[in-house]
C-alpha positions as CSV (number, residue, x, y, z in Angstrom):
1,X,95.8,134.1,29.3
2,X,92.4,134.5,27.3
3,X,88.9,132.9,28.3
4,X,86.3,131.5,25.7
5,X,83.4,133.9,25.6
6,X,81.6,131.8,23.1
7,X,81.8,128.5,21.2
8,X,85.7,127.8,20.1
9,X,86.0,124.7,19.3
10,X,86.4,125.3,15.4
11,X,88.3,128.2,15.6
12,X,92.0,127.1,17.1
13,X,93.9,126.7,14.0
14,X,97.7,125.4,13.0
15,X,99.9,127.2,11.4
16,X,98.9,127.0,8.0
17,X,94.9,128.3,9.2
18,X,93.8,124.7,9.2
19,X,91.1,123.7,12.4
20,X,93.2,121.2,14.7
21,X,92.0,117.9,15.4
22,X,92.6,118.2,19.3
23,X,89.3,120.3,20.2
24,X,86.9,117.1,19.7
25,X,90.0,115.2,21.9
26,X,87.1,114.1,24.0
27,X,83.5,115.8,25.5
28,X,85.5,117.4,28.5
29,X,87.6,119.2,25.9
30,X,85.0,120.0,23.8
31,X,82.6,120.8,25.9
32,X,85.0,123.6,27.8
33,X,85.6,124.8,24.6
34,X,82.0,125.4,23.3
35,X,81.2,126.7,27.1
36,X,81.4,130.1,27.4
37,X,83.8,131.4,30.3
38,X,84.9,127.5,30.7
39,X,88.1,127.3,28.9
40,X,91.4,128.7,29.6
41,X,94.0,129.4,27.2
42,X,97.5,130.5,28.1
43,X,99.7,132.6,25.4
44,X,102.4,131.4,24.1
45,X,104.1,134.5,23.1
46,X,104.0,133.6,19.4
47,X,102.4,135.9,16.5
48,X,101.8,134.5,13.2
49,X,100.4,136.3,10.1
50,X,98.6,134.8,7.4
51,X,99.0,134.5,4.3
52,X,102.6,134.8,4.8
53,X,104.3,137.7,3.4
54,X,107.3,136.1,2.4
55,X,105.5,134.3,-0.1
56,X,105.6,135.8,-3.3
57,X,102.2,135.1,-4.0
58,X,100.6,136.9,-1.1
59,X,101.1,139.9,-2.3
60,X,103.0,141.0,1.3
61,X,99.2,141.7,2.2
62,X,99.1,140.1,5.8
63,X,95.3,140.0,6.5
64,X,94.7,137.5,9.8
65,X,96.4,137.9,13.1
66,X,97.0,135.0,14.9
67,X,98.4,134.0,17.9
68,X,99.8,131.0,19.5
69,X,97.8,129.6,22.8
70,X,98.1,126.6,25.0
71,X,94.5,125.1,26.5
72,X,95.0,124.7,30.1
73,X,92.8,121.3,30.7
74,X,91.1,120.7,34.0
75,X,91.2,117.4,36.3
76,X,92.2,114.3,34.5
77,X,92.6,115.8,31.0
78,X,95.8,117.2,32.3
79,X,97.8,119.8,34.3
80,X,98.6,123.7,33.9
81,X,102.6,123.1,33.1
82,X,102.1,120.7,30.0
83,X,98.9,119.8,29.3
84,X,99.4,116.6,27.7
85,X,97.1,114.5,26.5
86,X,96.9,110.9,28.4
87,X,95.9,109.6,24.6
88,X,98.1,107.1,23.1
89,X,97.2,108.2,19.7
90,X,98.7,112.1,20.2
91,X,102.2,112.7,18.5
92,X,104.7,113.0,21.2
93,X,105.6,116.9,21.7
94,X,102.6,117.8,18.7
95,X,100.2,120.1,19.2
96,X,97.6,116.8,19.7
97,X,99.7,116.1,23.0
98,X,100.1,119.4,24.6
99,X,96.8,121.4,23.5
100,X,98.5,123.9,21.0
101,X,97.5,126.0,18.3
102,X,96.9,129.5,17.1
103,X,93.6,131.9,17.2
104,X,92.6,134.5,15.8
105,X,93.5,137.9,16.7
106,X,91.2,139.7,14.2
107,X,92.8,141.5,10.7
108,X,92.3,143.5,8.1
109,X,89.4,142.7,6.0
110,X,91.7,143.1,2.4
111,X,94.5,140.6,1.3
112,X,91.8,137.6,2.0
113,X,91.0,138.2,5.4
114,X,87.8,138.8,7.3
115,X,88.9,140.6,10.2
116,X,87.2,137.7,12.5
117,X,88.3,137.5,16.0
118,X,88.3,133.7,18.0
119,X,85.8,134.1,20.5
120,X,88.2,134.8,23.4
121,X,89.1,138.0,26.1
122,X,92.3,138.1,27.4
123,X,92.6,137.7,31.3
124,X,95.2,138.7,33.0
């Protein structure tokens, strides 16, 4: 689990570094998220490194860290198992419907990367 120690909101990313759409859901969402200490996020277990080092292009320098997380809503925005959203305009099973996406773990500071961490301590 990691808790927000500072704004979030644009830095929960998919899996190709892009900001997801799901932070500004609605203002209990974003609000938690921009909160500090108010949003939960539970690890998914996934580890992702950016650019890609399969990619020819890249060099094989992987620069950002990133992990996957779940945000665990409160009240009527959902529940701990699945989170999903109660919005008829999420994709069934996409990250927009069950809260998903990846931050950032930190990284080196060559290859492209800044070696900026997501706001976030992890709570155990």
């Amino acid at each position: 689990m990691f808790i927000n120690i500072g704004d979030i909101r644009s830095t929960i990313y998919d899996i190709n570094g892009v900001p997801v759409t799901w932070t500004g859901y609605n203002t209990a969402i974003s609000g938690s998220l921009a909160t500090p200490g108010s949003a939960i996020l539970r690890d998914m277990g996934r580890t992702v490194y950016l650019p890609d080092p399969t990619i020819p292009s890249s060099v094989y320098a992987q620069s950002t860290i990133l992990r996957k997380v779940q945000y665990v809503p409160q009240g009527a925005n959902g529940v701990y198992g699945t989170g999903a959203a109660a919005s008829g305009t999420a994709a069934p099973g996409g990250a927009q419907e069950y809260y998903t996406g990846y931050i950032r773990l930190g990284g080196q500071t060559y290859g492209g990367g800044d070696g900026v961490a997501t706001a976030v301590a992890r709570i155990n």
